[in-house]
LUMNUZA-839881 format. One record per residue (C-alpha): z, y, x; residue in three letters. Coordinates in Angstrom, 2 decimals. Layout:
BEGIN
[site [Z, Y, X], "ALA"]
...
END
This chain:
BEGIN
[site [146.24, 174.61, 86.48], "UNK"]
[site [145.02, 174.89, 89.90], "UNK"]
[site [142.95, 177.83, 91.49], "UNK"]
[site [140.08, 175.11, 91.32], "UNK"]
[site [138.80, 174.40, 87.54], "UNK"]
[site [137.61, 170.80, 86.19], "UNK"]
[site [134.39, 171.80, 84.34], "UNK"]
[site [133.57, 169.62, 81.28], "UNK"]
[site [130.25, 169.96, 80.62], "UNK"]
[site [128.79, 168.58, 76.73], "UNK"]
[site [125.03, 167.99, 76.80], "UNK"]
[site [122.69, 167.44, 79.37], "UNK"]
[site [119.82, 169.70, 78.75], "UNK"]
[site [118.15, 172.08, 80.89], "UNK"]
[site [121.31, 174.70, 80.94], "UNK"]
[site [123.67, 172.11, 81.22], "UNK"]
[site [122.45, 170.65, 84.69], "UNK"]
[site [121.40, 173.61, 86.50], "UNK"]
[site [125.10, 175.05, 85.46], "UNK"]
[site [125.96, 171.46, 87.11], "UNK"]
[site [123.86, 171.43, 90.47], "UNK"]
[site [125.18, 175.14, 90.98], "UNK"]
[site [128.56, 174.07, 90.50], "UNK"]
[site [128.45, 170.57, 92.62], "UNK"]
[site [126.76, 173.16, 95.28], "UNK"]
[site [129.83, 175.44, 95.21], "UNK"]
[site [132.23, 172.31, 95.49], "UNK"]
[site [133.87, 172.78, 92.05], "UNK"]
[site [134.55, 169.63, 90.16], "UNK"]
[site [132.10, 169.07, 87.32], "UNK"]
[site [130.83, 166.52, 85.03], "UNK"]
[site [127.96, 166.24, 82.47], "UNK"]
[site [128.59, 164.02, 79.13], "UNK"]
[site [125.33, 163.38, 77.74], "UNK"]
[site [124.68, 161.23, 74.18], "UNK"]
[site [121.49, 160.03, 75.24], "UNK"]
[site [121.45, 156.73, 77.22], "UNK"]
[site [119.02, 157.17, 80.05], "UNK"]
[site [117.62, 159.89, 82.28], "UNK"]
[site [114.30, 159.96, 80.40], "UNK"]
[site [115.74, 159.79, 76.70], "UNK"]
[site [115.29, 163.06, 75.69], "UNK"]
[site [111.98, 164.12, 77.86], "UNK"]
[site [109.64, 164.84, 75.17], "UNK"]
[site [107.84, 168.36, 74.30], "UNK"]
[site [105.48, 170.86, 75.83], "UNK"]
[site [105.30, 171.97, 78.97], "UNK"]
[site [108.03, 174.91, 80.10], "UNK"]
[site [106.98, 178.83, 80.79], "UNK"]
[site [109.47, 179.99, 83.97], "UNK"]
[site [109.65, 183.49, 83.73], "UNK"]
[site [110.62, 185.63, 86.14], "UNK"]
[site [114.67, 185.83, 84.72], "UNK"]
[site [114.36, 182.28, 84.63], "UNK"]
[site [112.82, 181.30, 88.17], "UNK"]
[site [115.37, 183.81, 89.88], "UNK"]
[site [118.15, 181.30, 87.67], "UNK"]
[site [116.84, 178.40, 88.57], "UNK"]
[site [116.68, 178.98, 92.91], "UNK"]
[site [120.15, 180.01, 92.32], "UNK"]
[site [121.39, 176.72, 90.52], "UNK"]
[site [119.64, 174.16, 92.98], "UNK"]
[site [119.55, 173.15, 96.78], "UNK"]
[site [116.73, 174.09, 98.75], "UNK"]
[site [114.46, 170.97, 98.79], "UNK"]
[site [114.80, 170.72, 95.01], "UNK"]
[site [113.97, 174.54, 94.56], "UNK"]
[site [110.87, 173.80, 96.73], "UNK"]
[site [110.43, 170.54, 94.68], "UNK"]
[site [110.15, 172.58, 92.10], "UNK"]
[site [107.69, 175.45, 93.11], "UNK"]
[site [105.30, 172.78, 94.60], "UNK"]
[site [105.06, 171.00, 91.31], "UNK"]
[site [104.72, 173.77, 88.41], "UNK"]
[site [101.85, 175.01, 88.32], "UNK"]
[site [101.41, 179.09, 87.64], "UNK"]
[site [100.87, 180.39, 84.08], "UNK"]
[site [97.00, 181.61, 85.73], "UNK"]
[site [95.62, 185.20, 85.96], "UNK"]
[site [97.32, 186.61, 83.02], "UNK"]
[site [97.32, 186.86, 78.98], "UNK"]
[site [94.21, 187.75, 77.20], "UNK"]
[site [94.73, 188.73, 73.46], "UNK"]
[site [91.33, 188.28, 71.12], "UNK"]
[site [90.74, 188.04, 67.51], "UNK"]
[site [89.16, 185.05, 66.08], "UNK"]
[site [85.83, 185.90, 66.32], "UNK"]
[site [86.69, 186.19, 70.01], "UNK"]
[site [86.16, 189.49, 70.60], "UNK"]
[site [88.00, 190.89, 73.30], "UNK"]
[site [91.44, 193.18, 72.94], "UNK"]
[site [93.59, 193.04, 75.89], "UNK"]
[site [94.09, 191.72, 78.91], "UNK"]
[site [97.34, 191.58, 81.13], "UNK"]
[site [97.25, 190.88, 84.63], "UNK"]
[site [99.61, 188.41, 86.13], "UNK"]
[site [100.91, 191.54, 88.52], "UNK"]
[site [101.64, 193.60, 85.46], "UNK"]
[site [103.92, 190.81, 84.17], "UNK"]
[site [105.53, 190.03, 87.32], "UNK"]
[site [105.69, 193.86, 88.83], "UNK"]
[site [103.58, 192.75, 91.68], "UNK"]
[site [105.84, 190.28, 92.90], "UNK"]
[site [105.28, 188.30, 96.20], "UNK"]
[site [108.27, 185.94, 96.53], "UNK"]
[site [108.52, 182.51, 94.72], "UNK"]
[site [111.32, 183.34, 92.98], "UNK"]
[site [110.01, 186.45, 91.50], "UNK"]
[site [106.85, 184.45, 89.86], "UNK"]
[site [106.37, 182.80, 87.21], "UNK"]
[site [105.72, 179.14, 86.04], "UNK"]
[site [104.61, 176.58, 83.79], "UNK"]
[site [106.65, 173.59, 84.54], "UNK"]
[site [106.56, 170.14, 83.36], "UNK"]
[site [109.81, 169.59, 81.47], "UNK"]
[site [109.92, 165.85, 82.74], "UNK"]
[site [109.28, 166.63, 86.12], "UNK"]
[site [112.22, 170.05, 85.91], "UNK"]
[site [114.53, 167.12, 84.28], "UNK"]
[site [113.71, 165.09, 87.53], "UNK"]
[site [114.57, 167.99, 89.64], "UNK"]
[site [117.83, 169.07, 87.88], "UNK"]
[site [118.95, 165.04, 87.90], "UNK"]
[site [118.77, 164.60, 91.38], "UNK"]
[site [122.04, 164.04, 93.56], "UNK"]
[site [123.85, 163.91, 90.22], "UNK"]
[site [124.79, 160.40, 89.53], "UNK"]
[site [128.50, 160.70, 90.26], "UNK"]
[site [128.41, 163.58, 87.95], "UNK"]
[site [126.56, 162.93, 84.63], "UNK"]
[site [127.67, 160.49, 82.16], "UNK"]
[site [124.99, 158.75, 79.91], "UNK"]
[site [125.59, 157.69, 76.45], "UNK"]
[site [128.48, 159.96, 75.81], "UNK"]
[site [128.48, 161.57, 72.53], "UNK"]
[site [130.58, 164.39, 72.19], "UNK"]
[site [132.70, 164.45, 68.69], "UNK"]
[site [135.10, 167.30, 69.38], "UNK"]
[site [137.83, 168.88, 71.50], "UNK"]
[site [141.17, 170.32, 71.14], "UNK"]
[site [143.22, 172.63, 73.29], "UNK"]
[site [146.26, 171.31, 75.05], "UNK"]
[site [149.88, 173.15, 75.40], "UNK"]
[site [149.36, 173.89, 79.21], "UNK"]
[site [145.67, 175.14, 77.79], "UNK"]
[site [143.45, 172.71, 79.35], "UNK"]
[site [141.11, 170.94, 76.60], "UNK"]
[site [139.95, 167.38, 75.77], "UNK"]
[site [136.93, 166.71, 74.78], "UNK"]
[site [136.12, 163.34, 72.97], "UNK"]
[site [133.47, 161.41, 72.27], "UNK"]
[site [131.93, 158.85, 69.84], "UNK"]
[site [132.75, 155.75, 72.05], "UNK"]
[site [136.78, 156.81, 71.96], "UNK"]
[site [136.62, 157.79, 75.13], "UNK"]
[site [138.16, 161.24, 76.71], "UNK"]
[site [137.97, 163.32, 79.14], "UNK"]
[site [140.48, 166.45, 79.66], "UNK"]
[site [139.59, 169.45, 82.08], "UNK"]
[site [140.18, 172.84, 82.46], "UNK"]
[site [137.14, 174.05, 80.91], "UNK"]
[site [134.69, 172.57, 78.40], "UNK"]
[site [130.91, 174.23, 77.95], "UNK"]
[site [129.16, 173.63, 75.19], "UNK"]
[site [125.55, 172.96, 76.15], "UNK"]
[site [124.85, 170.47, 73.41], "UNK"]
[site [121.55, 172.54, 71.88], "UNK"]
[site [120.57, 174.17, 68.79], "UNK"]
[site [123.06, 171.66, 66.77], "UNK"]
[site [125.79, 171.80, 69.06], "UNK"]
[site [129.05, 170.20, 68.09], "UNK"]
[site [131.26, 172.51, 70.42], "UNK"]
[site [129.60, 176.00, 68.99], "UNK"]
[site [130.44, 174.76, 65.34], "UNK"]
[site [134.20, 174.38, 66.24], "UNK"]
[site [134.32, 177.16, 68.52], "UNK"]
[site [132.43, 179.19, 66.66], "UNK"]
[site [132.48, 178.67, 63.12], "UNK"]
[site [130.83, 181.58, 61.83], "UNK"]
[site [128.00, 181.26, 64.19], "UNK"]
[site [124.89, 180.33, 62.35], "UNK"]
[site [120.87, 179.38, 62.70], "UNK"]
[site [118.85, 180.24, 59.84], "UNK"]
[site [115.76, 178.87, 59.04], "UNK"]
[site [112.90, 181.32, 59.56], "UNK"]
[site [109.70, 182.32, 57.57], "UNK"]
[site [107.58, 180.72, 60.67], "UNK"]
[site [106.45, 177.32, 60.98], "UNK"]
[site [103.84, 176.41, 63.47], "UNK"]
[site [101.34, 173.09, 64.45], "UNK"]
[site [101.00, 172.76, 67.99], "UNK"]
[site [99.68, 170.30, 70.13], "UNK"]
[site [97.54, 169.42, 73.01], "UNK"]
[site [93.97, 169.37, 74.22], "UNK"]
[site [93.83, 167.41, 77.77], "UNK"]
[site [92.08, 168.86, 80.24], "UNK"]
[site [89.46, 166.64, 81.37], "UNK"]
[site [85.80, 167.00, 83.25], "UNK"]
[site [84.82, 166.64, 78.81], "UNK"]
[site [87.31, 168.97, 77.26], "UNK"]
[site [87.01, 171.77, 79.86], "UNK"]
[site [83.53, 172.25, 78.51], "UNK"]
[site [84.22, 172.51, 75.23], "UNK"]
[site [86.63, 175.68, 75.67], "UNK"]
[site [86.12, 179.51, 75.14], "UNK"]
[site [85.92, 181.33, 78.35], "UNK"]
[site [89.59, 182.03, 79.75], "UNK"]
[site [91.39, 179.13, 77.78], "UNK"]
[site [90.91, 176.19, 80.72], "UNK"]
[site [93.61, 178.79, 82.93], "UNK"]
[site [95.75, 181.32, 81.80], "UNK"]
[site [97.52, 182.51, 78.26], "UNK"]
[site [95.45, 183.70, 75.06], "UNK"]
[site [96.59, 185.24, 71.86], "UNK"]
[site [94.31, 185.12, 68.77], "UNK"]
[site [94.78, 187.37, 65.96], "UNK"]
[site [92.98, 187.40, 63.02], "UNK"]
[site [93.17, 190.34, 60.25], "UNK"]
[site [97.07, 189.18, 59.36], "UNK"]
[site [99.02, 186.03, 58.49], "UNK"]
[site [98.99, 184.32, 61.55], "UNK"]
[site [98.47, 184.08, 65.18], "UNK"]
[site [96.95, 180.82, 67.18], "UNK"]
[site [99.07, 180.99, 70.79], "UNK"]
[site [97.47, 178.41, 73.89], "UNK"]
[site [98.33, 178.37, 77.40], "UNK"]
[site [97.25, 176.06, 80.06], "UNK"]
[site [99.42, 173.41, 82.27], "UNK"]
[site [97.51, 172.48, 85.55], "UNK"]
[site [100.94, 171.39, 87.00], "UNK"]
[site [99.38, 167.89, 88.09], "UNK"]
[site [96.56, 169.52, 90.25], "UNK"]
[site [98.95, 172.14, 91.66], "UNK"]
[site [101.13, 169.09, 92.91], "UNK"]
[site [98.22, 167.38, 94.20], "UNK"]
[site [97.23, 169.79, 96.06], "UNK"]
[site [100.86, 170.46, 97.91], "UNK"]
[site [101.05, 166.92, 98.51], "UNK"]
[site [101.21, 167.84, 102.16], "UNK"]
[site [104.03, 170.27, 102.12], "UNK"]
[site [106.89, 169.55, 104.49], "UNK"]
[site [109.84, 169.14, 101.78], "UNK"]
[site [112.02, 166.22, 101.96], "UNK"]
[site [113.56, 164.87, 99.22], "UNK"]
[site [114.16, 161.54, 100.92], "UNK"]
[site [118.20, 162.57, 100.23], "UNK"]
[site [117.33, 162.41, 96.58], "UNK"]
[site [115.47, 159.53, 96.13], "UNK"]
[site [112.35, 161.71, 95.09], "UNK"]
[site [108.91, 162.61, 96.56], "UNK"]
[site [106.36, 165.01, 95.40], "UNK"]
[site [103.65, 161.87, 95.23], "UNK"]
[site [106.02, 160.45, 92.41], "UNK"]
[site [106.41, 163.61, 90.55], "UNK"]
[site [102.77, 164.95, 90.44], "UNK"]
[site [102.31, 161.22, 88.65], "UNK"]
[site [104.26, 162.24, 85.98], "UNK"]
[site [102.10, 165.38, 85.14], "UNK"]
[site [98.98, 165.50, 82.73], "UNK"]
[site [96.99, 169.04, 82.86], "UNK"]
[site [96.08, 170.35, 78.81], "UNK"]
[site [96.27, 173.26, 77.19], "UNK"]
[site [99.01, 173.51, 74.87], "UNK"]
[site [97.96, 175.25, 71.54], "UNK"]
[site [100.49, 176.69, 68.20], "UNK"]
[site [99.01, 177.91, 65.31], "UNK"]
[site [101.56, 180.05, 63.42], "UNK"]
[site [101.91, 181.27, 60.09], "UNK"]
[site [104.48, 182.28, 56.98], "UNK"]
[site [106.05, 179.18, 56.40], "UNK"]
[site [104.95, 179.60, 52.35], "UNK"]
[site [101.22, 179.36, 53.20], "UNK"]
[site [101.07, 175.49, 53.80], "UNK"]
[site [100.95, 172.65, 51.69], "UNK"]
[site [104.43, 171.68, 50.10], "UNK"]
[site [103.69, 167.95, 51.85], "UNK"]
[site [103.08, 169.61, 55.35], "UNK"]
[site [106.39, 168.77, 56.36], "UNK"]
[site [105.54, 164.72, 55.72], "UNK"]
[site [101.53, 164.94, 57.50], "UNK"]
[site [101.09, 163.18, 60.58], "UNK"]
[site [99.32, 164.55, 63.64], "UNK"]
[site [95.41, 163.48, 62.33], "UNK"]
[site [96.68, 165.44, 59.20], "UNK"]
[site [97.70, 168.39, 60.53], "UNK"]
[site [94.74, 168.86, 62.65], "UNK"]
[site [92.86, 168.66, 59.77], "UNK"]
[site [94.88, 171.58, 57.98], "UNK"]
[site [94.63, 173.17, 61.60], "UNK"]
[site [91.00, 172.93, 60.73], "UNK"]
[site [90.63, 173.91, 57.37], "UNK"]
[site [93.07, 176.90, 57.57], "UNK"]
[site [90.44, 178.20, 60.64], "UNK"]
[site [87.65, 177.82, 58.88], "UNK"]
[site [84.91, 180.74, 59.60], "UNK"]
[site [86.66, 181.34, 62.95], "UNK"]
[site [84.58, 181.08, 66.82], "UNK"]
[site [82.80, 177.77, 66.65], "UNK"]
[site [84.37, 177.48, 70.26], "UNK"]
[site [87.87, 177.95, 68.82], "UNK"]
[site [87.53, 175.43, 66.57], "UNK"]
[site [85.64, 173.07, 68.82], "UNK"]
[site [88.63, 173.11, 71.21], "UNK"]
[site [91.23, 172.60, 68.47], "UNK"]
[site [89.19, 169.52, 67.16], "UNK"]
[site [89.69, 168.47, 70.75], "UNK"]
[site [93.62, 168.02, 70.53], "UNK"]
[site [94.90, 164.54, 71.04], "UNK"]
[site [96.36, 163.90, 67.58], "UNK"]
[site [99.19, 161.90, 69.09], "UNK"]
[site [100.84, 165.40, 70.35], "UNK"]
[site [100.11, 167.25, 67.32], "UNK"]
[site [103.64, 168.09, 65.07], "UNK"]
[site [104.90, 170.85, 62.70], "UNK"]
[site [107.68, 173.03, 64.11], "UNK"]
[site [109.61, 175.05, 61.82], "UNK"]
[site [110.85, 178.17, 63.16], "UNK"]
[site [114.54, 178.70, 63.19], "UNK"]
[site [116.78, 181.42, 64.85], "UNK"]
[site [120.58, 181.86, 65.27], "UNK"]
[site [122.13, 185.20, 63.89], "UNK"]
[site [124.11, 187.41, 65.98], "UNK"]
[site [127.84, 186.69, 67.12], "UNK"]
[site [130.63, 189.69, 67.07], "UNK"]
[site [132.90, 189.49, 70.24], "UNK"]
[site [135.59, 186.70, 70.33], "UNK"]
[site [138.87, 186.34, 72.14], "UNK"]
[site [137.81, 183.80, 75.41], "UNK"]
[site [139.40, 181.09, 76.10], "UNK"]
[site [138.62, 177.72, 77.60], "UNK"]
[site [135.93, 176.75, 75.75], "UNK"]
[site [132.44, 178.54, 76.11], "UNK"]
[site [128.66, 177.72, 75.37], "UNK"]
[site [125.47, 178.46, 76.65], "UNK"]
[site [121.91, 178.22, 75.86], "UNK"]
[site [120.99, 176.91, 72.49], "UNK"]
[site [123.92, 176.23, 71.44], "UNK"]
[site [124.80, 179.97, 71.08], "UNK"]
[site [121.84, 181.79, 70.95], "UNK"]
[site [118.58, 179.85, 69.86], "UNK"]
[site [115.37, 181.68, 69.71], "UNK"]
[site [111.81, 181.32, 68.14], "UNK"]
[site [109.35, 179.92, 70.81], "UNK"]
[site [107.63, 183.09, 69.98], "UNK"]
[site [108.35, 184.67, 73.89], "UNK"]
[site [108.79, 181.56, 76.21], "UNK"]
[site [112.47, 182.86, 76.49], "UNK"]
[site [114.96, 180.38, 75.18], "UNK"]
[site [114.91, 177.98, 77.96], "UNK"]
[site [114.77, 181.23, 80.68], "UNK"]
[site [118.12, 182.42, 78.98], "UNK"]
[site [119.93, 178.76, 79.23], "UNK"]
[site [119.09, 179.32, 83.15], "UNK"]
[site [119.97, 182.37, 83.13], "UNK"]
[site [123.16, 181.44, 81.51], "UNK"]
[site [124.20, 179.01, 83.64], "UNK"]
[site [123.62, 181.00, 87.19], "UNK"]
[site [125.74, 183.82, 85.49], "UNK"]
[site [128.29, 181.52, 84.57], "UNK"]
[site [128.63, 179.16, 87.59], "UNK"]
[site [128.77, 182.36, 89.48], "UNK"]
[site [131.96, 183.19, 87.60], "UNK"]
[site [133.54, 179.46, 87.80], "UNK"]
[site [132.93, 179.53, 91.52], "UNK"]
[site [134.46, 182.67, 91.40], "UNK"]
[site [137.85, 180.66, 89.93], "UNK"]
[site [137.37, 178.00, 92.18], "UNK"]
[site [137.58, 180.38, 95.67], "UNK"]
[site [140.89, 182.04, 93.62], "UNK"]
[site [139.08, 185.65, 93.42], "UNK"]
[site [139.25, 185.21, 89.45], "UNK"]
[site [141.83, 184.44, 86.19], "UNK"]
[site [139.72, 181.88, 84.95], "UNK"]
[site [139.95, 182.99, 81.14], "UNK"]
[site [139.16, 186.65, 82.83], "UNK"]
[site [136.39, 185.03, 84.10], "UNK"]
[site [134.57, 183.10, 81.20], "UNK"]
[site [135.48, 186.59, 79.04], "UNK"]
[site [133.25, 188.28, 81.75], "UNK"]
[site [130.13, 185.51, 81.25], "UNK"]
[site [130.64, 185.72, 77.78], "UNK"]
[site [130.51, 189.98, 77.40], "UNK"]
[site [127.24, 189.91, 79.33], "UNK"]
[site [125.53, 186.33, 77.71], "UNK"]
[site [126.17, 188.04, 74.31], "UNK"]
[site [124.44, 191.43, 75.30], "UNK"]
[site [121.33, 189.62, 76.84], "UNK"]
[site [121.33, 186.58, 74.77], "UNK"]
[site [120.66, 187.67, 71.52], "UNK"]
[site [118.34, 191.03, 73.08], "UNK"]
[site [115.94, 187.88, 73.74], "UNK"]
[site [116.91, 186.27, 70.21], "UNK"]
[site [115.67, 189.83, 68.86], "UNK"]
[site [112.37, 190.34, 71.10], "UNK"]
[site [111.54, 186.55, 69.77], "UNK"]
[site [111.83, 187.50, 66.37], "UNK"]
[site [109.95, 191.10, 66.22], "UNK"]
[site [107.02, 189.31, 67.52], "UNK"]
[site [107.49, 186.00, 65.33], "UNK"]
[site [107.77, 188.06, 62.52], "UNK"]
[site [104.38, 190.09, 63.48], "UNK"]
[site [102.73, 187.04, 64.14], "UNK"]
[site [103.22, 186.19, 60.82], "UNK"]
[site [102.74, 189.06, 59.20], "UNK"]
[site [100.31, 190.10, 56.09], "UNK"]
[site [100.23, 193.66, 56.67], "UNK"]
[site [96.69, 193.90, 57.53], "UNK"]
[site [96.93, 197.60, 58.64], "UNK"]
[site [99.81, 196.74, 60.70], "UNK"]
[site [97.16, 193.82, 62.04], "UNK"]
[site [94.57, 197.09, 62.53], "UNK"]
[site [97.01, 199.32, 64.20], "UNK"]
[site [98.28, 196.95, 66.90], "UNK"]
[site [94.87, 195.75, 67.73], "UNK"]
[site [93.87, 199.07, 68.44], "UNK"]
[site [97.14, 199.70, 70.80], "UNK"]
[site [96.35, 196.53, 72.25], "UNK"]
[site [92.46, 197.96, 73.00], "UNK"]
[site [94.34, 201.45, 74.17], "UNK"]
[site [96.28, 199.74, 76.64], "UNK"]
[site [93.17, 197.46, 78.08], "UNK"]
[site [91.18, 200.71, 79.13], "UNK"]
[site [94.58, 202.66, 80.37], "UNK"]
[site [96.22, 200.80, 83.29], "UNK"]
[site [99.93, 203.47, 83.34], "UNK"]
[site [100.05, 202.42, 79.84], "UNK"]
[site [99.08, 198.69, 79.75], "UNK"]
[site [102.41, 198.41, 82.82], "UNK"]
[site [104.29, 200.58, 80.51], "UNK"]
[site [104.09, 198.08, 77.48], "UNK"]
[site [103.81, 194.91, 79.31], "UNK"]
[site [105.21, 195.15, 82.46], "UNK"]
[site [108.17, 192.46, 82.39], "UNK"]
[site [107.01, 191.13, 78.95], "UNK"]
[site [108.78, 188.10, 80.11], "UNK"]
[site [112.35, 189.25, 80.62], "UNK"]
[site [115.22, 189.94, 78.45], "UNK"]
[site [114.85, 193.66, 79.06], "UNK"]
[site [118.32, 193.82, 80.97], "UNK"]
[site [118.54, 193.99, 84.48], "UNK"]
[site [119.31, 190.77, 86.33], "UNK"]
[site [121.95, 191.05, 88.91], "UNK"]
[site [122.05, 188.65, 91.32], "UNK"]
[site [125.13, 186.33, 91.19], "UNK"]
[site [127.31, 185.47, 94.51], "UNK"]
[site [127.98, 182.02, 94.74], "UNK"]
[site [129.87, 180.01, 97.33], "UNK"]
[site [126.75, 179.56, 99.10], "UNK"]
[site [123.38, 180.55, 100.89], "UNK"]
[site [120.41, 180.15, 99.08], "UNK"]
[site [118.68, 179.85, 101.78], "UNK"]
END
């Protein structure tokens, strides 16, 4: 092998194409094989929260324009997160500046961004590099160690490293990693939508139309909502001066795409609903929604009965289980596909970005002949590992207390949570970077400016 590596990259989710665009930026050869058979096949969901870790990622892994793209589409989180019980009496609120440590700079913020618009962003430029309709099978390692990866079609494709991006059921991990497990939590949640419209914004509480809002009742679950206004944020940067005529994009196109709602996830022990939950449709489970939140705010319920049935869904909650150290090679994963999370924190997709600026950083590294490339994927992997499953831990300490039945745990927390509202040292001290992973975030030198 050369000093410059052929990436093979399996899946094209939201790690595997910002690991692309920040390779492609740093000249190093890459290409994307992804099963589904159009740009837009996959696009489905709720909108995405951008932490900090994850914004910081994300300006690292694209061009300018598209990094600009990007800010002047998703729309901000609003003023902060406001925990309440059901009755709507107030506990806790966290500024915005708490969570962000009074940042300034975009990349330092945090968003809520439209994951068809992000898949938009992290498509463009790559046509000669992503491959539709390519479903990878498996891969074996060659005598001069390079790999092969197949695919369903028959097709192959060797390089000098292959990265499993392929998501929580990823192909790759379960050859690569055996041992490496999810396991099906005790948390299942509905979620859905309530459009914002002129109508719907008048039936919410106060604080729900903009911004983030736990409610917790006495124990045994938690109802989570946060608001998208990504479509009126793009509307109103319409004007900005960012060209994306070299893409084939313009911010007109992409505010289209965008709806404004607030998303909404009820959450509870996966044992407290109806053995058929798991075969209700979206009119069903709003009416479960309904029934199981019965004697809560009138205004709560009011702006759950206003969810557009269509979105509604059940999510079971499922988690992957820690990984001991393994010998690298060249084969690695990222994102899901090694260390998927409960939704609980917003972190999963933060970590995939984060995962790919760490490791492009260290393939670019291989491609400029600074690194060993197995030295180098050994070094991504020690440090994915550490962080990676600290965020699969955070997400399941506060799944676990969402769910929980201990009602004098329930009484304890909520009176923390009222402590910290009238003390501002202590309300930075417990939420300050709520967002993160916990582990500093070193910035990673690429072959490149960000500029």
């Amino acid at each position: 092998m050369g000093d410059s590596p052929v990436v093979l990259v399996a899946g094209g989710g939201i790690g595997g194409l910002a690991l692309a665009q920040a390779l492609t930026r740093a000249g190093v050869d890459v290409r994307v094989f992804e099963r589904g058979d159009a740009p837009d096949a996959w696009v489905s969901g709720y909108r995405i929260h951008v932490n900090q870790m994850g914004a910081r990622s994300l300006r690292q892994c694209l061009p300018g324009p598209l990094w600009e793209a990007f800010t002047a589409t998703a729309g901000r989180p609003g003023p902060g997160f406001r925990f309440r019980t059901e009755t709507l009496d107030h506990l806790l609120f966290v500024e915005e500046e708490v969570m962000c440590g009074r940042a300034t700079e975009p990349p330092d913020m945090q968003y809520a961004a439209s994951r068809a618009v992000l898949r938009r962003l992290l498509l463009a430029g790559m046509s000669d590099v992503v491959r539709f309709g390519r479903t990878f099978e498996r891969y074996e390692t060659r005598p001069d160690g390079r790999v092969t990866a197949h695919f369903a079609d028959g097709t192959s494709e060797t390089g000098d490293v292959l990265v499993g991006a392929d998501g929580v059921n990823s192909r790759v991990r379960a050859q690569y990693l055996p041992a490496a497990a999810r396991v099906r939590t005790e948390a299942t949640a509905i979620g859905g939508r309530v459009p914002l419209t002129p109508e719907t914004q008048d039936l919410l509480p106060a604080g729900f139309g903009d911004g983030l809002n736990l409610v917790l009742p006495g124990s045994g679950c938690a109802l989570f909502t946060a608001s998208f206004t990504g479509r009126r944020h793009a509307a109103a940067n319409l004007g900005l001066d960012v060209d994306l005529t070299p893409y084939g994009l313009d911010l007109g196109s992409l505010a289209d795409e965008m709806a404004d709602y607030v998303l909404f996830a009820y959450i509870a022990h996966r044992g407290s609903y109806p053995p058929d939950a798991a075969g209700l449709d979206g009119p069903e489970l709003l009416d479960l929604v309904g029934r199981r939140t019965e004697g809560w705010h009138p205004e709560l319920r009011r702006m759950l009965a206003a969810a557009d049935p269509g979105t509604v869904r059940l999510m079971p909650f499922v988690t992957s289980t820690p990984v001991r150290r393994w010998r690298p090679g060249p084969v690695t994963v990222l994102g899901d596909a090694v260390h998927s999370m409960t939704p609980a924190l917003g972190l999963g997709a933060n970590v995939a970005l984060r995962d790919a600026a760490l490791l492009s950083s260290r393939l670019a590294a291989v491609h400029r002949g600074e690194a060993d490339l197995v030295t180098a994927i050994g070094e991504y992997e020690e440090r994915m590992r550490r962080y990676g499953f600290q965020a699969v831990r955070k997400a399941a300490l506060l799944t676990d207390f969402m769910i929980s039945g201990d009602r004098r745990l329930r009484r304890v927390a909520k009176g923390w949570f009222r402590l910290c509202d009238a003390a501002g040292p202590l309300r930075r001290l417990s939420f300050g970077g709520m967002w993160t992973d916990g582990t500093p975030q070193e910035p990673e030198r690429l072959a490149f400016a960000t500029s």
